[in-house]
LOKEDO-839463 format. One record per residue: residue in three letters; residue number from 0; x, y, z of N, C-alpha, C in turn. Coordinates in nm, 4 decimals, decimal comma. Layout:
BEGIN
<pt aa="Ala" i="NUM" n_x="X" n_y="Y" n_z="Z" ca_x="X" ca_y="Y" ca_z="Z" c_x="X" c_y="Y" c_z="Z"/>
...
This chain:
BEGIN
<pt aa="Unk" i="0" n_x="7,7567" n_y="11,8837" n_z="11,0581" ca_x="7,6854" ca_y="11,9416" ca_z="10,9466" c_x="7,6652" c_y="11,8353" c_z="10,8395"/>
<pt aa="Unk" i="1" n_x="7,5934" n_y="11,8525" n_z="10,7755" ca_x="7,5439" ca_y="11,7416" ca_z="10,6587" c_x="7,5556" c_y="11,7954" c_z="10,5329"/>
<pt aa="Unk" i="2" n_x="7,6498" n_y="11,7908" n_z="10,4768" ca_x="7,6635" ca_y="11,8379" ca_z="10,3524" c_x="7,6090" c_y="11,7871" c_z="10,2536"/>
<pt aa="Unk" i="3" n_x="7,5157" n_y="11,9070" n_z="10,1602" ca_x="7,4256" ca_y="11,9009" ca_z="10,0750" c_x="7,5179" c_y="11,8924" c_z="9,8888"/>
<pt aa="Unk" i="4" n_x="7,6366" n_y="11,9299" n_z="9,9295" ca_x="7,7088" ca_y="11,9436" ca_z="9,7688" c_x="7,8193" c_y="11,9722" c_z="9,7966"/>
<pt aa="Unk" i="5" n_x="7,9301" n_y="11,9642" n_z="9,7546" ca_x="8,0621" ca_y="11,9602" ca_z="9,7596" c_x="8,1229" c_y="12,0374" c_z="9,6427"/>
<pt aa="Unk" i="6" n_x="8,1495" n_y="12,1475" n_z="9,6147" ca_x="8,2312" ca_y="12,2359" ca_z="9,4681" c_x="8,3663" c_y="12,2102" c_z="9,5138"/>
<pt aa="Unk" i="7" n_x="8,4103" n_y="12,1012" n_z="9,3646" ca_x="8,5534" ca_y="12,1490" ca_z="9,3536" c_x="8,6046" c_y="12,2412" c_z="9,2339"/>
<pt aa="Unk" i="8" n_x="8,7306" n_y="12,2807" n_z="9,2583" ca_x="8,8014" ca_y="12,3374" ca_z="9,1487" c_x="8,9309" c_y="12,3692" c_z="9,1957"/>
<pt aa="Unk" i="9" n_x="9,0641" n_y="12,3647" n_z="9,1384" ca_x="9,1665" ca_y="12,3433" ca_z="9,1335" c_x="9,2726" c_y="12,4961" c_z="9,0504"/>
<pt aa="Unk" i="10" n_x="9,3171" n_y="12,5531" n_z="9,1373" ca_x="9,3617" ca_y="12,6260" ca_z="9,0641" c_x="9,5468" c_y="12,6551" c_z="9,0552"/>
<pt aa="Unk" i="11" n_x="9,6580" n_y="12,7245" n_z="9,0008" ca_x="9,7550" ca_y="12,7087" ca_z="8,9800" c_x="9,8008" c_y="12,8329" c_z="9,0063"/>
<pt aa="Unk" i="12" n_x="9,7908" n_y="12,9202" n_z="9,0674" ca_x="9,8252" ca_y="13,0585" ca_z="9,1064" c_x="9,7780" c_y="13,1961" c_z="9,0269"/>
<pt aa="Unk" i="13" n_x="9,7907" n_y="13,2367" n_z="9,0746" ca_x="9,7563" ca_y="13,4284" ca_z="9,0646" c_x="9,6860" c_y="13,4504" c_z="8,8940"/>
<pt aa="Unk" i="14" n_x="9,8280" n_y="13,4121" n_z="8,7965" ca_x="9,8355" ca_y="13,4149" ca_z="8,6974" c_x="9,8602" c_y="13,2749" c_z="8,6261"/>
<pt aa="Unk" i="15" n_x="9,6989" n_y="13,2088" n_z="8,6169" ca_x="9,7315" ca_y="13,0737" ca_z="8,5454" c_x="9,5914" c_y="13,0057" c_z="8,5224"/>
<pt aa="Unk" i="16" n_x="9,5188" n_y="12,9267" n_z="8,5787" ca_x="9,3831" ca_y="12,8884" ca_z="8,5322" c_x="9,3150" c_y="12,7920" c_z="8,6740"/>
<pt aa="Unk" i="17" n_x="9,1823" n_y="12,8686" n_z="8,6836" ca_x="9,0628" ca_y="12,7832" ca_z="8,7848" c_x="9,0012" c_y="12,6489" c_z="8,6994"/>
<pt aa="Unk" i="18" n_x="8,9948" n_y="12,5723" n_z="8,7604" ca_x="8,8945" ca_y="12,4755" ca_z="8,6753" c_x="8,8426" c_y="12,4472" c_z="8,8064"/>
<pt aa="Unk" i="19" n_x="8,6906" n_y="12,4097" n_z="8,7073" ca_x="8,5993" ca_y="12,3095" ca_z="8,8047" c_x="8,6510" c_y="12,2109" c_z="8,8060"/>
<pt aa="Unk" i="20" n_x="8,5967" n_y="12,0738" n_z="8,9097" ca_x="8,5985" ca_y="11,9746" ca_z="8,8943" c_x="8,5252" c_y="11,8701" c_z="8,7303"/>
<pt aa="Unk" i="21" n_x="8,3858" n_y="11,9766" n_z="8,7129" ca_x="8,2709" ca_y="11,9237" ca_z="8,5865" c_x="8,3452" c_y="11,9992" c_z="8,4562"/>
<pt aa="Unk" i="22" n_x="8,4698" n_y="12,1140" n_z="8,4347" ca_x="8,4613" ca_y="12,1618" ca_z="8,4169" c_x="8,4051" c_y="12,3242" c_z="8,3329"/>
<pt aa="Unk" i="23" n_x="8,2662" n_y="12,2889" n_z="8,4149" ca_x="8,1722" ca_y="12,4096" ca_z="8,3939" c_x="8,2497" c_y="12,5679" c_z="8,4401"/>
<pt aa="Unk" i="24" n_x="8,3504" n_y="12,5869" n_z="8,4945" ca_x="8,3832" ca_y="12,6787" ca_z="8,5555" c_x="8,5769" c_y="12,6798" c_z="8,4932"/>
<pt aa="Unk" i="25" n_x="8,5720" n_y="12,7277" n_z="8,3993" ca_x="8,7575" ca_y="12,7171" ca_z="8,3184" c_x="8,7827" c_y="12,8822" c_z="8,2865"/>
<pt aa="Unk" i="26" n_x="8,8872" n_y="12,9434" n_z="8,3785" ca_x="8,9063" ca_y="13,0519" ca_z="8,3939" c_x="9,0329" c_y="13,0818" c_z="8,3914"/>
<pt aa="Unk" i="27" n_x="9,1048" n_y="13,1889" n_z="8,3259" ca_x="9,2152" ca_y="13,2570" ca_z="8,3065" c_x="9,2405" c_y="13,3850" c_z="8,4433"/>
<pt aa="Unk" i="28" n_x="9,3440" n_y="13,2920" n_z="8,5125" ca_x="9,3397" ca_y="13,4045" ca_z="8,6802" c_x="9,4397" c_y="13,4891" c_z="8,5796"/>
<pt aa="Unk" i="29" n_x="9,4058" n_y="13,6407" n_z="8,6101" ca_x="9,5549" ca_y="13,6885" ca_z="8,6660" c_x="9,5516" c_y="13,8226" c_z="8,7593"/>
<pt aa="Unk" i="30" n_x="9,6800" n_y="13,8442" n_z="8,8162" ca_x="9,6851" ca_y="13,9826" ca_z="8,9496" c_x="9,6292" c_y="14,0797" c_z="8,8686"/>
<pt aa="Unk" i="31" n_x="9,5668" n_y="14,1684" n_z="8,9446" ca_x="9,4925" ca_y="14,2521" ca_z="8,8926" c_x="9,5762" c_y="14,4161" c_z="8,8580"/>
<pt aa="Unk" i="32" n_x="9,5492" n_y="14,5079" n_z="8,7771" ca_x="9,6498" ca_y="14,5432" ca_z="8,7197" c_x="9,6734" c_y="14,6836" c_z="8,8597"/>
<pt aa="Unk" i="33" n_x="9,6145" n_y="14,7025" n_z="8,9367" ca_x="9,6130" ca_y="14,7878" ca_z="9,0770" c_x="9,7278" c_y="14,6825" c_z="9,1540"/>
<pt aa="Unk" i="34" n_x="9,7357" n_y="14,5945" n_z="9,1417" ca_x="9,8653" ca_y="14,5059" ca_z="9,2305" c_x="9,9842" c_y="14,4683" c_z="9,1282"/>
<pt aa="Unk" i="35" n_x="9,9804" n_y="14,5183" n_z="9,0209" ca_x="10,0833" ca_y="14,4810" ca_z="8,9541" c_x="10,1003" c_y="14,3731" c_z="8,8640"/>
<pt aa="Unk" i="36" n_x="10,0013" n_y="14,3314" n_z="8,8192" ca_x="9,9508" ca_y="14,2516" ca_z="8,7134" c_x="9,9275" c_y="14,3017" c_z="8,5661"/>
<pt aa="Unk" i="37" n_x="9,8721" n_y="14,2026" n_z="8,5293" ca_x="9,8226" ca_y="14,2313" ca_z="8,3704" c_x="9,6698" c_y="14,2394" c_z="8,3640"/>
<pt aa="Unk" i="38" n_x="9,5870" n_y="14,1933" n_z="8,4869" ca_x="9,4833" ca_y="14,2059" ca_z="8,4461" c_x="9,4005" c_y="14,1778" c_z="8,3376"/>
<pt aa="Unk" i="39" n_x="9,4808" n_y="14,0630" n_z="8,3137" ca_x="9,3648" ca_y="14,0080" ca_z="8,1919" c_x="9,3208" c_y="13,8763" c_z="8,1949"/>
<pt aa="Unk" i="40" n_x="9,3296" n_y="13,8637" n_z="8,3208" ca_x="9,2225" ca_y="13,7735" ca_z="8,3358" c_x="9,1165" c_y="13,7468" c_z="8,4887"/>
<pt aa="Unk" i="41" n_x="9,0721" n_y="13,7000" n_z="8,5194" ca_x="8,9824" ca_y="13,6741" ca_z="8,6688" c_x="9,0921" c_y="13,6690" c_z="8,7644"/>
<pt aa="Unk" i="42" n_x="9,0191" n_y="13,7420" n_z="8,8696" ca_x="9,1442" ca_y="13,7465" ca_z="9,0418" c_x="9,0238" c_y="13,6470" c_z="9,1380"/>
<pt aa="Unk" i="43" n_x="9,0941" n_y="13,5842" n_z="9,2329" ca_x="9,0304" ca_y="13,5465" ca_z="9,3520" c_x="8,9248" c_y="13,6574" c_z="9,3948"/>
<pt aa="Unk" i="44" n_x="8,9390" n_y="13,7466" n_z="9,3458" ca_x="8,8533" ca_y="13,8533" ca_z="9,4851" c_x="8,7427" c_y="13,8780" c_z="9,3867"/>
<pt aa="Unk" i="45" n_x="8,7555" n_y="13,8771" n_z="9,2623" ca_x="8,5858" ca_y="13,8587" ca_z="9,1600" c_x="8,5230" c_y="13,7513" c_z="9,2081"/>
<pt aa="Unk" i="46" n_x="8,5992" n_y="13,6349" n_z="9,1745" ca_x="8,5379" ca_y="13,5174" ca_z="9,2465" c_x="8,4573" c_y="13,5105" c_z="9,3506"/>
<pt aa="Unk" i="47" n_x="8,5407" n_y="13,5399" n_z="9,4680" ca_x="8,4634" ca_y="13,5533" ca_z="9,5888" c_x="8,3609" c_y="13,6687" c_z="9,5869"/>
<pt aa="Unk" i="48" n_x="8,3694" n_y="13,7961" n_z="9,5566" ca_x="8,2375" ca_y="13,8271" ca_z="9,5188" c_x="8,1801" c_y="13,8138" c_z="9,4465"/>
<pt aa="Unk" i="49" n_x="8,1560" n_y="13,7308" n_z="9,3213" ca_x="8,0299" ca_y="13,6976" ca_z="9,2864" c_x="7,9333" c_y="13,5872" c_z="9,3946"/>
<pt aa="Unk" i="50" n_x="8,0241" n_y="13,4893" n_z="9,4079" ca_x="7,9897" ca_y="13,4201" ca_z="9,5213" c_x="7,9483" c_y="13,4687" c_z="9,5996"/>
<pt aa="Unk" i="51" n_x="7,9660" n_y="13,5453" n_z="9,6836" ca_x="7,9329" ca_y="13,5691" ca_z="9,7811" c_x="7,7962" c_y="13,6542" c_z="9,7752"/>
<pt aa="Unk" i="52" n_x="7,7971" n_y="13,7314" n_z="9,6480" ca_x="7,6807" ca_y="13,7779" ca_z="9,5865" c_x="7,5475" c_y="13,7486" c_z="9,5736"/>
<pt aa="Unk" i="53" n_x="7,5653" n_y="13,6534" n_z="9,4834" ca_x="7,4797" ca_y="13,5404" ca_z="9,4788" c_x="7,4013" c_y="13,4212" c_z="9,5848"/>
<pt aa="Unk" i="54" n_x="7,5313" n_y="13,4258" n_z="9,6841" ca_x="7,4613" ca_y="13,3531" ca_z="9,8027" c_x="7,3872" c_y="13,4036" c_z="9,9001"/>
<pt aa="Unk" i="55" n_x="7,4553" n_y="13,5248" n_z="9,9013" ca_x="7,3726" ca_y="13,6457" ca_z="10,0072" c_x="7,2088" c_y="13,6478" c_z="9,9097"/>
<pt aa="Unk" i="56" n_x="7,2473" n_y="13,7270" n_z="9,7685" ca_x="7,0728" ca_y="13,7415" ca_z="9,7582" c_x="6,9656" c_y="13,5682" c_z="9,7917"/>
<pt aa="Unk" i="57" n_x="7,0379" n_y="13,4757" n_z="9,7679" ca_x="6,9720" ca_y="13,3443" ca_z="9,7893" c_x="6,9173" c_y="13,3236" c_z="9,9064"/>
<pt aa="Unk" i="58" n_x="7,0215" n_y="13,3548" n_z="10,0345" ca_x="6,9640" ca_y="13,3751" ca_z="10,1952" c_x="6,8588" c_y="13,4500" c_z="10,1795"/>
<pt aa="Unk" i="59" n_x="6,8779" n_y="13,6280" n_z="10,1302" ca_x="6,7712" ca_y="13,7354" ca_z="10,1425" c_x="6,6102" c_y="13,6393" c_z="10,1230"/>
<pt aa="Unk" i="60" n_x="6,6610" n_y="13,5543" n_z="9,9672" ca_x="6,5173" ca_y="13,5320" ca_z="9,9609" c_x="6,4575" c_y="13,4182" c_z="10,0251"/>
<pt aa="Unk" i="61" n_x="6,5355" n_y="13,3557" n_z="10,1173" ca_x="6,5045" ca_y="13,2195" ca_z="10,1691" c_x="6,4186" c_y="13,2888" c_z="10,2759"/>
<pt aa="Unk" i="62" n_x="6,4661" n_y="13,3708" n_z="10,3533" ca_x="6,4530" ca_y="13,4468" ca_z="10,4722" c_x="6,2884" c_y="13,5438" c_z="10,4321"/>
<pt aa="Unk" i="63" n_x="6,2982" n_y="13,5968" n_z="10,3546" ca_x="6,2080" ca_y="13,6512" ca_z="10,2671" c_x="6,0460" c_y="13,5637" c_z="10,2706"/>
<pt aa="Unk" i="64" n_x="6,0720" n_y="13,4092" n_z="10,2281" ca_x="6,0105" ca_y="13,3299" ca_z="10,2441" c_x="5,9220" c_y="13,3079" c_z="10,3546"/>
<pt aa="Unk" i="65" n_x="5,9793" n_y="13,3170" n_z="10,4177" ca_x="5,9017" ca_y="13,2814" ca_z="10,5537" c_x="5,8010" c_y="13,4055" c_z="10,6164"/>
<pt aa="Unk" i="66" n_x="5,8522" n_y="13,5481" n_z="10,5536" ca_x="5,7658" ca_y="13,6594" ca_z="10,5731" c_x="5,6605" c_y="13,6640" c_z="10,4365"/>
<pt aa="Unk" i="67" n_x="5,6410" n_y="13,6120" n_z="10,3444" ca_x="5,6136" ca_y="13,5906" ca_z="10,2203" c_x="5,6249" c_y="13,7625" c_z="10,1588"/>
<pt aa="Unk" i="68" n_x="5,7338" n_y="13,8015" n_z="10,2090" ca_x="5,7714" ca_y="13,9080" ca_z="10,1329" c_x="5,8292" c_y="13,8616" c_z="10,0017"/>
<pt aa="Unk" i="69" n_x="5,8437" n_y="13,9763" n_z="9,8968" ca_x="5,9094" ca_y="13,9660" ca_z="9,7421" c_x="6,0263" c_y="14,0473" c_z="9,7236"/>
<pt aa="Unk" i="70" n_x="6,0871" n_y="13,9470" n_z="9,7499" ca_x="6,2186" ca_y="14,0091" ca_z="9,7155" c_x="6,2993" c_y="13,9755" c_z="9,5810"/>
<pt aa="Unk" i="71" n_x="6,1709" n_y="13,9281" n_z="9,4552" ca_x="6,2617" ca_y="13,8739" ca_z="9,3549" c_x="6,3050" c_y="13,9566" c_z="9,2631"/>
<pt aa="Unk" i="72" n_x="6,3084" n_y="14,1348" n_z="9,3121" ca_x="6,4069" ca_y="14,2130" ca_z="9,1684" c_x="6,5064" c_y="14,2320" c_z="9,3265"/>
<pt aa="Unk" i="73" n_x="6,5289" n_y="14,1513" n_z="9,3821" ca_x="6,6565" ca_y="14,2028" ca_z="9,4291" c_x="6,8113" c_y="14,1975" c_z="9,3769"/>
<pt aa="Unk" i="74" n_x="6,9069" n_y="14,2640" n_z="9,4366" ca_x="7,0160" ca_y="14,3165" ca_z="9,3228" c_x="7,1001" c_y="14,3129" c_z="9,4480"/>
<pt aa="Unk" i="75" n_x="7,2150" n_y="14,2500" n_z="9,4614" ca_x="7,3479" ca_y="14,2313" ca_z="9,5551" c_x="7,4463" c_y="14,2609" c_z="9,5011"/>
<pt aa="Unk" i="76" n_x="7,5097" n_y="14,3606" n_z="9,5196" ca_x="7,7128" ca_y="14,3780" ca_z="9,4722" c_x="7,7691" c_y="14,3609" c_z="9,5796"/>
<pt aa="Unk" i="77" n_x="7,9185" n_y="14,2440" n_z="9,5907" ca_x="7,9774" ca_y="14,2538" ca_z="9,7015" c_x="8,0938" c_y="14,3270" c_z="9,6051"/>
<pt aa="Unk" i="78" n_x="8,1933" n_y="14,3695" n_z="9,7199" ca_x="8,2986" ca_y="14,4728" ca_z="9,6651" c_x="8,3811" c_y="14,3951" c_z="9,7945"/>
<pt aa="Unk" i="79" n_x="8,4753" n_y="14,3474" n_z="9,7423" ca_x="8,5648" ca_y="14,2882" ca_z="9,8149" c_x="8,6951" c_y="14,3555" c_z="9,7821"/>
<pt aa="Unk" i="80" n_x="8,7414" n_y="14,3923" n_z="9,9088" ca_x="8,8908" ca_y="14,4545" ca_z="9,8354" c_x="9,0062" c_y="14,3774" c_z="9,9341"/>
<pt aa="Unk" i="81" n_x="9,1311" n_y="14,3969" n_z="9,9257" ca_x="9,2295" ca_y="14,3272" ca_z="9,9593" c_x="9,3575" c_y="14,4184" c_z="9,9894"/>
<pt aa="Unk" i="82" n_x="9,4489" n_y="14,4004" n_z="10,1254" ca_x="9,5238" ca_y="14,4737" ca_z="10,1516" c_x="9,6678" c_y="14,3983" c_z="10,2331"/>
<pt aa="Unk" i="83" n_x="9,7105" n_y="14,4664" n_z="10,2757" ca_x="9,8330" ca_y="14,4132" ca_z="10,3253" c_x="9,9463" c_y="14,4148" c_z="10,2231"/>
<pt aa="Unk" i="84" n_x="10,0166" n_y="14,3249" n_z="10,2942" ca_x="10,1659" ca_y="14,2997" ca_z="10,3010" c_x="10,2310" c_y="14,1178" c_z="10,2725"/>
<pt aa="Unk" i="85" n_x="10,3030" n_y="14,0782" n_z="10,2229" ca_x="10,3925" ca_y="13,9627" ca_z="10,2779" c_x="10,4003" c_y="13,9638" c_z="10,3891"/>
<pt aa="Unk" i="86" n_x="10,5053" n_y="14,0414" n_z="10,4655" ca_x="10,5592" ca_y="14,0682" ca_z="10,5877" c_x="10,4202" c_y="14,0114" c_z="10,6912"/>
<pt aa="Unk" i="87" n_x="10,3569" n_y="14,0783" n_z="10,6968" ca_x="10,2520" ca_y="14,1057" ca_z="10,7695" c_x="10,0925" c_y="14,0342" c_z="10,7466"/>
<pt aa="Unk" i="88" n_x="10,1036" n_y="13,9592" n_z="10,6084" ca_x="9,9886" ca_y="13,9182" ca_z="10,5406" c_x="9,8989" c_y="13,9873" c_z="10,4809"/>
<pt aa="Unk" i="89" n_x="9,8099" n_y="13,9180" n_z="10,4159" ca_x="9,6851" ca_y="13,9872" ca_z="10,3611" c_x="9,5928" c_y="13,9549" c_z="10,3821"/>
<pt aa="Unk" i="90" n_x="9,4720" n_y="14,0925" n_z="10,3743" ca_x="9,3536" ca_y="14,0184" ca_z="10,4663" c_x="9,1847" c_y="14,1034" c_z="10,3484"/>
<pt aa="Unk" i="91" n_x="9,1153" n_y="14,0439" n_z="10,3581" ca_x="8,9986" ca_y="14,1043" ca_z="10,2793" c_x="8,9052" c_y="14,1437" c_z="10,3503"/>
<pt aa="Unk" i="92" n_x="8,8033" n_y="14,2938" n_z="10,2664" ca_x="8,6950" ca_y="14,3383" ca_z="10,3471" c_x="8,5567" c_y="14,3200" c_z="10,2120"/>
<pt aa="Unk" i="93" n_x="8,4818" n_y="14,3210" n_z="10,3032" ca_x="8,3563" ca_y="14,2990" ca_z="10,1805" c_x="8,2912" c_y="14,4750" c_z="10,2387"/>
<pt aa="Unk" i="94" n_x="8,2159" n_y="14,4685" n_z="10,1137" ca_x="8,0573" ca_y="14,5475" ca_z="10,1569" c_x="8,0041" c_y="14,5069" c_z="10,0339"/>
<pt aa="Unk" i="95" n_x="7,8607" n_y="14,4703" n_z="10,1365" ca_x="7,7303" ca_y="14,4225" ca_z="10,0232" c_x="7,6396" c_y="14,5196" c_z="10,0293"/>
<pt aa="Unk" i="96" n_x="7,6084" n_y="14,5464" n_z="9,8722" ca_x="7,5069" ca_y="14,6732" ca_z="9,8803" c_x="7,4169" c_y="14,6018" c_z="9,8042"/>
<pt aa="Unk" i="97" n_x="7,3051" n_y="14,5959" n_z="9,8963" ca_x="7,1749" ca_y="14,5624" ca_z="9,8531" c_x="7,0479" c_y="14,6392" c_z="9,8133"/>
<pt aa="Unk" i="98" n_x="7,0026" n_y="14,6301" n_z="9,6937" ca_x="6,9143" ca_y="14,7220" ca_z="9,6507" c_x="6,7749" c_y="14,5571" c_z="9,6489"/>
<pt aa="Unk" i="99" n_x="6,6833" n_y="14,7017" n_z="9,7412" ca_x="6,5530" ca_y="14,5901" ca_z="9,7313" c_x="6,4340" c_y="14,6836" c_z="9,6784"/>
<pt aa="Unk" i="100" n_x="6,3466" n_y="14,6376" n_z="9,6591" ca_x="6,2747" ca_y="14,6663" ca_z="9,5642" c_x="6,2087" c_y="14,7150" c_z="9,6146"/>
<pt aa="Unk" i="101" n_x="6,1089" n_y="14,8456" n_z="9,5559" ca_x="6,0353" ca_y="14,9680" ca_z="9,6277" c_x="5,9229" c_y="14,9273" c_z="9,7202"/>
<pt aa="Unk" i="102" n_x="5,8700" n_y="14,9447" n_z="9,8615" ca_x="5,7806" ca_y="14,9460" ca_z="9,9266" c_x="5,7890" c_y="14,8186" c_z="10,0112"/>
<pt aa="Unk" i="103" n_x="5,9028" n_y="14,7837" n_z="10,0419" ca_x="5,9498" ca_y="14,6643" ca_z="10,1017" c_x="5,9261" c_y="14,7067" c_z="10,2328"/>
<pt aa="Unk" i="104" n_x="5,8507" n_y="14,7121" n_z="10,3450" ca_x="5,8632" ca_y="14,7622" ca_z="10,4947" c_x="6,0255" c_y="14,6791" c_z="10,5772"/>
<pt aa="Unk" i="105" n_x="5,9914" n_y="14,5872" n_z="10,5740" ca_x="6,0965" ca_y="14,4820" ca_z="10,6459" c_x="6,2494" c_y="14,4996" c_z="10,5658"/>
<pt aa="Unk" i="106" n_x="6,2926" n_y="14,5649" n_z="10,4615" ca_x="6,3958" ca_y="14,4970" ca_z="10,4009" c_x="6,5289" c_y="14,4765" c_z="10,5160"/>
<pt aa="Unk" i="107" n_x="6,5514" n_y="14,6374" n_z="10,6171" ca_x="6,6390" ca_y="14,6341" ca_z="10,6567" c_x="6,6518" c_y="14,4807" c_z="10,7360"/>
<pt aa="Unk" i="108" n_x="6,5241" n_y="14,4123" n_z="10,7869" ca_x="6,5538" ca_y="14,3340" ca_z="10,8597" c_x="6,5605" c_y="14,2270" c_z="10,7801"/>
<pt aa="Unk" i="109" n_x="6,5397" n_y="14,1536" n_z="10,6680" ca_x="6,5391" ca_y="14,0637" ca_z="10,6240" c_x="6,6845" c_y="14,0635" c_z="10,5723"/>
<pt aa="Unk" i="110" n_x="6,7764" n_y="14,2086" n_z="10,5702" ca_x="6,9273" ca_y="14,1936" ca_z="10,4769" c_x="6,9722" c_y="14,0998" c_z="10,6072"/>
<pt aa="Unk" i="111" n_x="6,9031" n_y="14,1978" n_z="10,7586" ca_x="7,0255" ca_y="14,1492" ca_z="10,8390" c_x="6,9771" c_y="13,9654" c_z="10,8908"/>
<pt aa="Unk" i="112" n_x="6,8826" n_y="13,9452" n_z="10,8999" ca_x="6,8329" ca_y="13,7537" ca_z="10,8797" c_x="6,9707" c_y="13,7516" c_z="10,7590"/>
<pt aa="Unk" i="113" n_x="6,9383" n_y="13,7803" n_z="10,6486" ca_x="7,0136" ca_y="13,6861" ca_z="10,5568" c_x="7,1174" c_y="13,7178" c_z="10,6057"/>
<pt aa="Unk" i="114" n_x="7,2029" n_y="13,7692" n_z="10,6866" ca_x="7,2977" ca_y="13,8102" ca_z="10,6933" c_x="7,3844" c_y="13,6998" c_z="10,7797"/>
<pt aa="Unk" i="115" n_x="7,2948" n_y="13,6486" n_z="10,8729" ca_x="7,3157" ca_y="13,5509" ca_z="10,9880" c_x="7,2863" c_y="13,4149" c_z="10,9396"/>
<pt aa="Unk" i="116" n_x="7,2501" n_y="13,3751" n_z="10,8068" ca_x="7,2214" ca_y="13,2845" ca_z="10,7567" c_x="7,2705" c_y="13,2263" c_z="10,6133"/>
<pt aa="Unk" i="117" n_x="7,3504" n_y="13,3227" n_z="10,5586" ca_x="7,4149" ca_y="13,2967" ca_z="10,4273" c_x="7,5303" c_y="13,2255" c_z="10,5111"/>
<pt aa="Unk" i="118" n_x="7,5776" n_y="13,1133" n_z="10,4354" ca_x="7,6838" ca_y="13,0626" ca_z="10,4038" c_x="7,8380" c_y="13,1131" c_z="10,4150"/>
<pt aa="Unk" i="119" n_x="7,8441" n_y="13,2383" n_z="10,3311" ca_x="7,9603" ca_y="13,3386" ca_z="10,3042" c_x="7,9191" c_y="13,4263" c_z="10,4280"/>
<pt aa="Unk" i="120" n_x="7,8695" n_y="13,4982" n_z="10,4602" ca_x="7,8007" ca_y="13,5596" ca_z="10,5759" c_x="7,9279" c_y="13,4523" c_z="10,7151"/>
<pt aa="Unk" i="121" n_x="7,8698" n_y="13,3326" n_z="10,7436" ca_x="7,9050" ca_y="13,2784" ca_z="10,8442" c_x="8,0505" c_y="13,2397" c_z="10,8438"/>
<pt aa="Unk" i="122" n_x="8,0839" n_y="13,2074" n_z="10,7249" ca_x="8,2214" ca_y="13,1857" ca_z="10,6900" c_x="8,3141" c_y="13,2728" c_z="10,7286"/>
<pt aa="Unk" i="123" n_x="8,2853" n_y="13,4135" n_z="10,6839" ca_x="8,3348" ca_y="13,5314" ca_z="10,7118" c_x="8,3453" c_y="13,5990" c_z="10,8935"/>
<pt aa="Unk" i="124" n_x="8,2361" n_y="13,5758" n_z="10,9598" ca_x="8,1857" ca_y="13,6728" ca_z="11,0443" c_x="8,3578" c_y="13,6274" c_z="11,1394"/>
<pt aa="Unk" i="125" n_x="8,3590" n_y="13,7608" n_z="11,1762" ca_x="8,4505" ca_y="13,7519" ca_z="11,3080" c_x="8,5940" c_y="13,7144" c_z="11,1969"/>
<pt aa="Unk" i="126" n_x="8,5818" n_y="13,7416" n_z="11,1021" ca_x="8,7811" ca_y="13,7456" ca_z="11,0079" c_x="8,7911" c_y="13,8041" c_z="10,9563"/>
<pt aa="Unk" i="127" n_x="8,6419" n_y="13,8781" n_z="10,8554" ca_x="8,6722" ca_y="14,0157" ca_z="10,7898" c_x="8,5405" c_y="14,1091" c_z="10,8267"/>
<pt aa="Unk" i="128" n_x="8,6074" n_y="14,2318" n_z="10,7622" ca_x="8,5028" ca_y="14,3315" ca_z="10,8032" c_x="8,3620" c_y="14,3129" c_z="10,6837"/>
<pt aa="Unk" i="129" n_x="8,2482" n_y="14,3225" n_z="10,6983" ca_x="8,1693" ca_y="14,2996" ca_z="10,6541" c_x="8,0028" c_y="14,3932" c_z="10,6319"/>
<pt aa="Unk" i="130" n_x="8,0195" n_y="14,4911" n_z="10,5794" ca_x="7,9419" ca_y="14,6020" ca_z="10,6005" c_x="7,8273" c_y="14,5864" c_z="10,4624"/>
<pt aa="Unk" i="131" n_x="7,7087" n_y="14,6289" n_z="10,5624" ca_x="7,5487" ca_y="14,5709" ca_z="10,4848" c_x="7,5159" c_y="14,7518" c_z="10,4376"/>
<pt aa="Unk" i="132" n_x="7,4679" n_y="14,7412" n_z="10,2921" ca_x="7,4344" ca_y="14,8783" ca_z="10,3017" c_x="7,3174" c_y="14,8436" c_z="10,2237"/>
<pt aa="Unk" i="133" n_x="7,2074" n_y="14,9091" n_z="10,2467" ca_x="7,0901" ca_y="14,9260" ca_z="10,1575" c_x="7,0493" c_y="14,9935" c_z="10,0623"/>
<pt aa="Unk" i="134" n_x="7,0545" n_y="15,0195" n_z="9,9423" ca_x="7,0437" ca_y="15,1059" ca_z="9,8606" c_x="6,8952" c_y="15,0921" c_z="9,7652"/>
């Protein structure tokens, strides 16, 4: 693979701080208050869904492209949640609910293209569960 960009950032656990490498990205983690935290600040699992958010609608519209469909009021929420154990580990599930914009014929097929072509999409496939909903 040929890598186009490299993101770093460095972080110090649960409850402590993300930095970028530029630092454009300086964040206050903490456990979220459903796991026993304080919740007052950013968890890994916002993170990863915005990310993952954002990259998915980016595929939609790459994919989009090539049908010269318009997909630019499109709208992605991932909802990532998190479960387990120590003992046993922990493991994450997404669902992306995609709202596309009225009179779209193709959307269902263009979620599932982007779906096979996002980044986070491929990263994921075959480790967590990953459910496309259209709204």
């Amino acid at each position: 693979m040929d890598t186009h960009y490299t993101a770093v950032a460095t972080a110090n656990g649960r409850d402590g701080r993300a930095v970028s490498s530029d630092g454009r990205l300086d964040l206050a983690l903490a456990l979220p208050r459903e796991m026993g935290g304080s919740g007052d600040g950013t968890n890994p699992e916002q993170l990863f869904a915005a990310g993952y958010a954002a990259c998915f609608a980016s595929a939609l519209g790459a994919v989009a492209r090539a049908t010269r469909a318009d997909v630019s009021d499109v709208s992605v929420t991932a909802e990532v949640g998190i479960g387990g154990d120590v003992e046993k580990g922990f493991g994450l599930s997404v669902v992306l609910r995609v709202e596309l914009p009225d009179g779209l014929d193709n959307g269902r097929e263009l979620v599932e293209q982007a779906h096979q072509v996002c980044p986070y999409s491929n990263a994921t496939r075959g480790n967590i569960p990953v459910e496309l909903v259209i709204e």
